[in-house]
C-alpha positions as CSV (number, residue, x, y, z in Angstrom):
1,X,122.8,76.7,106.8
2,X,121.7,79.2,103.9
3,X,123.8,81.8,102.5
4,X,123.1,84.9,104.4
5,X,121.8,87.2,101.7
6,X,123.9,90.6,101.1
7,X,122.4,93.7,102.6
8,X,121.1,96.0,99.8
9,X,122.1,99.8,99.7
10,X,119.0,102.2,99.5
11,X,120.8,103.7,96.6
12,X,120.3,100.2,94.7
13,X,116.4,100.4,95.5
14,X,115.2,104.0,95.6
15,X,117.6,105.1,92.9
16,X,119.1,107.7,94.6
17,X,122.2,108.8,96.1
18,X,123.7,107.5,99.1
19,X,123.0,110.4,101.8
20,X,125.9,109.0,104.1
21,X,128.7,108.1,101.2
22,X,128.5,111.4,98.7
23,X,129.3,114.9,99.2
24,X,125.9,117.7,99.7
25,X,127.0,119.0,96.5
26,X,122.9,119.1,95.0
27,X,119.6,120.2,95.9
28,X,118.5,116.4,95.2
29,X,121.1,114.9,97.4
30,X,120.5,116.9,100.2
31,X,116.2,116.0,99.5
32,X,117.4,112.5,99.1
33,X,119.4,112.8,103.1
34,X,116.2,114.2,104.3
35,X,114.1,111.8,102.7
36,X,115.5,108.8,104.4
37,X,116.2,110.9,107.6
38,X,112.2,111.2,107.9
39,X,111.3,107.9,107.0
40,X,113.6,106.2,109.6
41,X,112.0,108.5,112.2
42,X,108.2,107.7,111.1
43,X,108.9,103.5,110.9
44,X,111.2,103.7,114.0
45,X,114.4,102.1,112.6
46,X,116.9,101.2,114.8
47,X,120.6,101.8,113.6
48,X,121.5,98.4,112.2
49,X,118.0,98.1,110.1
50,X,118.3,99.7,106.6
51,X,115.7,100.3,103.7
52,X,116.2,98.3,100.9
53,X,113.1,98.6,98.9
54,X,110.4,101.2,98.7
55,X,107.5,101.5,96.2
56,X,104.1,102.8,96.1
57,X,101.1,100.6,94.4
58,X,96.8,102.1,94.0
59,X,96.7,101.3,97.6
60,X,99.5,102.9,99.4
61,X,103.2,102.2,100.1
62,X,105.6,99.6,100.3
63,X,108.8,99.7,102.1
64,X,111.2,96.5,103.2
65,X,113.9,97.0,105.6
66,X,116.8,94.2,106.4
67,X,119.2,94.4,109.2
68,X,121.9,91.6,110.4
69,X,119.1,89.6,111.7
70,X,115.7,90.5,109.9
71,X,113.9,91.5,107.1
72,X,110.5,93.4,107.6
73,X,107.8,94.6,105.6
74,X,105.9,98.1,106.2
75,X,102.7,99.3,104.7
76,X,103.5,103.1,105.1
77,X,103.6,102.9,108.9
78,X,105.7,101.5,112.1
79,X,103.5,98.7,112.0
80,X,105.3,95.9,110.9
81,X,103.0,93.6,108.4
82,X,106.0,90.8,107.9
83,X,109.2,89.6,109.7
84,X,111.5,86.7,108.7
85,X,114.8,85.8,110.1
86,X,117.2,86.8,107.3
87,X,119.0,83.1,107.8
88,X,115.6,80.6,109.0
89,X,112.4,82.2,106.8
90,X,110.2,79.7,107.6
91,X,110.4,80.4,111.2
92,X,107.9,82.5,112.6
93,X,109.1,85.6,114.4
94,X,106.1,87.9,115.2
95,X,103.8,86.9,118.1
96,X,100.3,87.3,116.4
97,X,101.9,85.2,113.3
98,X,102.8,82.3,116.5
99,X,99.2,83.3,117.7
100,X,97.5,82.3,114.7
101,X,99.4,79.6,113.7
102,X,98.3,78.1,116.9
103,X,95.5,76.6,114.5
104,X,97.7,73.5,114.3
105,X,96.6,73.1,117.7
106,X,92.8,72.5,117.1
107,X,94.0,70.5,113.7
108,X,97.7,69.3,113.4
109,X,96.9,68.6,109.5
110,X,94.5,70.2,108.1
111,X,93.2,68.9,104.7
112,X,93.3,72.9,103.5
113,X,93.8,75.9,104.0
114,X,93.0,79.4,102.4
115,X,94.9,82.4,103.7
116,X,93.3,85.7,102.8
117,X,96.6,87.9,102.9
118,X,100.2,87.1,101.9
119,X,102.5,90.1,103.3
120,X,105.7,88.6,103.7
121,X,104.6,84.7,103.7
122,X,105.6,84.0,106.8
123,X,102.6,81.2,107.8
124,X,102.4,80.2,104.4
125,X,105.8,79.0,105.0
126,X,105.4,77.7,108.0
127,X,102.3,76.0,106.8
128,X,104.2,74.7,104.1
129,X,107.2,73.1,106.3
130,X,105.1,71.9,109.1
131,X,102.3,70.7,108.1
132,X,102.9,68.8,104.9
133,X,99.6,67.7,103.3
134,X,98.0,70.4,103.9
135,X,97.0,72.3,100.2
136,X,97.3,76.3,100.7
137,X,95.9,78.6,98.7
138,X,96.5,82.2,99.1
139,X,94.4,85.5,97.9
140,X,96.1,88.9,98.1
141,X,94.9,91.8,96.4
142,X,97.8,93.5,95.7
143,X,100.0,92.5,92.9
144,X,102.9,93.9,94.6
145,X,102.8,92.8,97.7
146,X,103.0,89.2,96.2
147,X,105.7,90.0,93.6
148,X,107.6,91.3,96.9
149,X,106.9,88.5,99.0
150,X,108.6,85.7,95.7
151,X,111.8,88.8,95.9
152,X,112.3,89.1,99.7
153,X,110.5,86.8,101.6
154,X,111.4,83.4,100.3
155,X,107.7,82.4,99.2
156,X,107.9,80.0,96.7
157,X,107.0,81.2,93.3
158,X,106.4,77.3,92.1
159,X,105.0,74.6,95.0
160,X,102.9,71.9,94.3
161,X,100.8,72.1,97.3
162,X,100.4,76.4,97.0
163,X,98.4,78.2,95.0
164,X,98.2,82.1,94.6
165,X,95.5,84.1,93.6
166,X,95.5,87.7,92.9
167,X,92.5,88.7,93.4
168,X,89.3,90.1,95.5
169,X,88.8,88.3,98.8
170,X,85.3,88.9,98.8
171,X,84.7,87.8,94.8
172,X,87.0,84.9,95.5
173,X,85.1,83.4,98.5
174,X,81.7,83.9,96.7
175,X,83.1,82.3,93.8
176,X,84.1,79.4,96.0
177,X,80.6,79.0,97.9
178,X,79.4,75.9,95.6
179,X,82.2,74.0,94.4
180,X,84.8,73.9,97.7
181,X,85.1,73.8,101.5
182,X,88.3,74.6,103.7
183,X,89.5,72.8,106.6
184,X,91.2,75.9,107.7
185,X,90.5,79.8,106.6
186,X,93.2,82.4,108.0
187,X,92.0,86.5,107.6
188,X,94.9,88.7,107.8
189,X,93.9,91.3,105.7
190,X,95.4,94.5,106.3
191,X,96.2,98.1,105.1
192,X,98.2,101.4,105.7
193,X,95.6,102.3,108.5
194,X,94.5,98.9,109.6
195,X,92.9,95.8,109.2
196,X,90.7,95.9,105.7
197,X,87.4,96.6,105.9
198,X,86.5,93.5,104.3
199,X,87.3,92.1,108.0
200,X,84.2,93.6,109.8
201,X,81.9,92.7,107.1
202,X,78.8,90.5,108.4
203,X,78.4,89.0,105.1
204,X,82.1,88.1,103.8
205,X,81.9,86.7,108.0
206,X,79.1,84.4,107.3
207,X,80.2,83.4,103.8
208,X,83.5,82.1,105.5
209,X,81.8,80.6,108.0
210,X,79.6,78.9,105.6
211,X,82.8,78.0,103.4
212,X,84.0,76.3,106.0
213,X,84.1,71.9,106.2
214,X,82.4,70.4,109.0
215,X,85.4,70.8,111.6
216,X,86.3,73.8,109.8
217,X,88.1,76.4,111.9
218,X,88.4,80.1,110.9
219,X,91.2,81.9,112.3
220,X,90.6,86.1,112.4
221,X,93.5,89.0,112.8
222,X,92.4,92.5,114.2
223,X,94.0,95.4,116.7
224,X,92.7,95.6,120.1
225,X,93.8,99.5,120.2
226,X,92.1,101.9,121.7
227,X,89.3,103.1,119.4
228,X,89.1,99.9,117.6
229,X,85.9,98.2,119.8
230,X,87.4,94.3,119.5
231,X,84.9,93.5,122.0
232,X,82.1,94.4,120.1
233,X,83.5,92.4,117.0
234,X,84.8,89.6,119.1
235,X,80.7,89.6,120.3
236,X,79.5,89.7,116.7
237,X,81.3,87.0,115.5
238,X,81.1,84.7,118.5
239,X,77.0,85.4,117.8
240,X,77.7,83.9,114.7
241,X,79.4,80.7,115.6
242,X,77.4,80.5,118.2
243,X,79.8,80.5,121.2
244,X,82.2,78.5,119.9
245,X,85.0,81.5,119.8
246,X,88.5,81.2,121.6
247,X,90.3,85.0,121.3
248,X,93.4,86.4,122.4
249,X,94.6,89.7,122.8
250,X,98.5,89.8,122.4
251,X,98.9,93.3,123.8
252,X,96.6,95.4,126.1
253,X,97.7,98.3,124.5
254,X,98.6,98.6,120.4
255,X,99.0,94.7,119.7
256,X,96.5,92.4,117.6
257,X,94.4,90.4,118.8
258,X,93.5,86.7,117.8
259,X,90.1,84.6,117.1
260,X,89.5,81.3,116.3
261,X,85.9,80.3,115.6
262,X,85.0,76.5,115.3
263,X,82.4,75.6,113.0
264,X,81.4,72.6,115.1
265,X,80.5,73.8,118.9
266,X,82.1,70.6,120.1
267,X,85.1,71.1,119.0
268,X,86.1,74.0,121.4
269,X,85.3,71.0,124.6
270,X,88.6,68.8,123.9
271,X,91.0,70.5,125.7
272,X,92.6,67.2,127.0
273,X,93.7,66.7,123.2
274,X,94.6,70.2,122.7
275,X,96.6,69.9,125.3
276,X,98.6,67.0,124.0
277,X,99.3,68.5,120.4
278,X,100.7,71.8,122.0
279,X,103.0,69.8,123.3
280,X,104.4,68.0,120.5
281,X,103.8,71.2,118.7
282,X,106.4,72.9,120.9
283,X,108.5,70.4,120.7
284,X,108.8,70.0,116.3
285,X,108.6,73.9,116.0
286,X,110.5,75.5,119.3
287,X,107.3,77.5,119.7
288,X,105.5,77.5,123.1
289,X,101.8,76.9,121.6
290,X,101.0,75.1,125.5
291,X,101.5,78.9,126.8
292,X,99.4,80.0,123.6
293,X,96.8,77.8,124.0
294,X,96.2,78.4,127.9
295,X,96.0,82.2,127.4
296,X,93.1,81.6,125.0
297,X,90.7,79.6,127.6
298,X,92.2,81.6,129.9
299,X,91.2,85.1,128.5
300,X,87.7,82.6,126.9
301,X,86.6,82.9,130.6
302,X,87.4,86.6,131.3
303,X,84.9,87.2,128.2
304,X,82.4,85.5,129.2
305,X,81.1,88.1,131.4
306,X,81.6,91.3,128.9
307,X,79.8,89.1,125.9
308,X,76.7,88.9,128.0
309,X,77.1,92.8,128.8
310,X,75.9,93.6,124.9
């Protein structure tokens, strides 16, 4: 069992006075108790969860919050971007994260795999623990969120089968367009408001697409809020792939919501074998990928109708 790692003080990180442990004796201290009074309030911290690092970078801010049990990463919001157990990192803890991973499904070893978006690591671990010739590479875009993810999130700075780029997404798969192809390409690109607009782009779509190997599968994260017309982007890119989408919205109401697009149409027909490998899938990882995998042709069905509605 790994050491459990100690629990920071917000004094250590944010350079500033316990509120809590020191007299109201300042004007700063007092700023300093209101401070972290408001920002508990906007993420939605429970009692046990304290902020142990915050930091703001050109495109917004970073704040990482550890209780007894987890460590989370925020971009600014209550949205959590990133959650590991404090004790088991390489175990996945958010559903989408379980959703997407569900890519092992439709390939239990993929040759590679490029991950657009670290956050906190958490399937690059996973990647990296069960699935173990798969070669990862990684683009983020922000410096910091990587430097974080080495610091809190137990992503490996040195691995000999992970490579990290900082760097554009959209420059880095142009640049890739002649010289390499991807077994599996993961988009989980997000901001303080959303998912990055790079995400609804046409273009950097059909790039992937065509960066993709012959039994490529490309594996998409977006919201399914109110306001954010998924069905209309689920439409667009099935268009692309030509119906060979499976998508899955995680929650009705504020969740994410899930695509996997299959290069090759015939692909998305071998249920029988899909079947089998969530099974021994559940069984290696604890993670119930048969429920996953029957909510996707489940909800692939309930589609079918509102695609041929646009």
């Amino acid at each position: 069992m790994q050491k459990k790692p100690p629990v920071l003080s917000i004094q250590d990180r944010l350079h500033l006075p316990s509120p809590t442990s020191l007299p109201l004796k300042t004007n700063a201290q007092k700023n300093a108790k209101r401070e972290v009074i408001v920002l508990r309030s906007q993420l939605l911290l429970p009692a046990d969860e304290n902020i142990i690092h915050r930091s703001t970078d050109e495109f917004g801010e970073l704040i990482i919050t550890n209780s007894p049990l987890f460590r989370t990463l925020y971009f600014g919001n209550e949205k959590k971007q990133s959650t590991m157990y404090v004790n088991h990192p390489d175990v996945l803890v958010l559903s989408y994260t379980q959703a997407m991973m569900s890519a092992l499904i439709f390939n239990s070893s993929p040759a590679n795999a490029l991950m657009i978006g670290l956050g906190g690591g958490s399937m690059v671990k996973f990647l990296l623990k069960h699935s173990p010739s798969t070669a990862i590479e990684v683009v983020e875009i922000r410096k910091h969120v990587i430097q974080l993810a080495h610091a809190y999130f137990s992503v490996p700075e040195q691995h000999q089968r992970l490579q990290t780029h900082h760097t554009d997404a959209a420059q880095f798969v142009t640049g890739k367009l002649q010289t390499k192809s991807y077994t599996l390409i993961s988009l989980d690109a997000f901001d303080g408001t959303g998912p990055a607009s790079i995400m609804h782009s046409g273009l950097f779509l059909q790039q992937c697409k065509d960066l993709l190997s012959n039994n490529g599968i490309l594996c998409i994260n977006l919201w399914n809020r109110r306001g954010d017309q998924f069905q209309k982007k689920l439409h667009r890119i099935n268009k692309l792939f030509n119906g060979a989408c499976l998508a899955l919205e995680t929650d009705k109401m504020e969740g994410n919501a899930i695509i996997f697009a299959f290069k090759n149409p015939e692909m998305i027909l071998d249920v029988n074998t899909y079947q089998r490998s969530a099974a021994k899938l559940k069984n290696t990882t604890g993670i119930d990928f048969e429920s996953f995998l029957s909510l996707y042709y489940k909800q692939k069905n309930s589609f079918l109708y509102r695609w041929l509605k646009y």
